[in-house]
N, C-alpha and C positions, 0 to 999 in steps of 0.2 A: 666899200660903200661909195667911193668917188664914182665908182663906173655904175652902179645903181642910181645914182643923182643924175650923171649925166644922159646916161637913157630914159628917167622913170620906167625901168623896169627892175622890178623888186621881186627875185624869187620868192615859191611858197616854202615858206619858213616860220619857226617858231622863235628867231632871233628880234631882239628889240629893236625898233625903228627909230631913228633918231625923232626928233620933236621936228627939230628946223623943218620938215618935208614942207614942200610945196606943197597946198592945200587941194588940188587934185588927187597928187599920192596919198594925201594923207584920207583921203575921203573913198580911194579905191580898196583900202582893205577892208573894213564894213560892207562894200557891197557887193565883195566877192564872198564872204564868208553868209551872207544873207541869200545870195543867186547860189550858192552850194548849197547849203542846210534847210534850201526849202525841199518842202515834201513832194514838190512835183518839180526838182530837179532834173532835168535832161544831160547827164554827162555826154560829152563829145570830143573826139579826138583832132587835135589838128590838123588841118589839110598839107601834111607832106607826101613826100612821094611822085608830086604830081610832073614832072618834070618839066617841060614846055607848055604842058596845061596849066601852067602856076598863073601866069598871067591872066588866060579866060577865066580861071575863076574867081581873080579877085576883081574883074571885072562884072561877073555875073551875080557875086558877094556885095558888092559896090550899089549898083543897080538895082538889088532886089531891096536891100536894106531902105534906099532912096524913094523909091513906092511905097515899100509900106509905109514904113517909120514919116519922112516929110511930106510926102504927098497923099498918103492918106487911100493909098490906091486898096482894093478888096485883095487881100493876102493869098484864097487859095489861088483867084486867076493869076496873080501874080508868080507866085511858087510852081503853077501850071505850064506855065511860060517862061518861065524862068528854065524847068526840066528840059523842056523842046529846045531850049534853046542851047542845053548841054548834051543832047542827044540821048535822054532819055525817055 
């Protein structure tokens, strides 16, 4: 549990959580069990594999999230451009 405290990163488990959690942690399993159990859940695999493209695409993850989400930018053009910009 020390090494779960010190990353907040808490496997998916059905083990009890301590109370103490930092109130981030503590607020993160509700909302993952709420972004899973909806009905129009998207499951998605993580991006490994990518070897030396790991970087571009936490750049281009980075970036896209940053338009839509803060800046409020139109998502398909965003996502459109975001593709061209990965070469596809």
């Amino acid at each position: 549990m020390r090494r779960c405290r010190a990353t907040n990163f808490f496997p998916v488990t059905d083990a009890q959580l301590p109370e103490d959690l930092p109130a981030a942690a503590q607020a993160l399993g509700p909302a993952v069990t709420a972004m899973t159990s909806a009905p129009d859940a998207l499951p998605a695999l993580l991006p490994v594999g990518l070897g030396d493209k790991g970087g571009q695409f936490n750049q281009v993850y980075v970036d896209t999230f940053e338009r839509i989400v803060l800046a409020n930018q139109d998502i398909r053009q965003v996502l459109d451009q975001q593709a061209e910009r990965c070469g596809r």
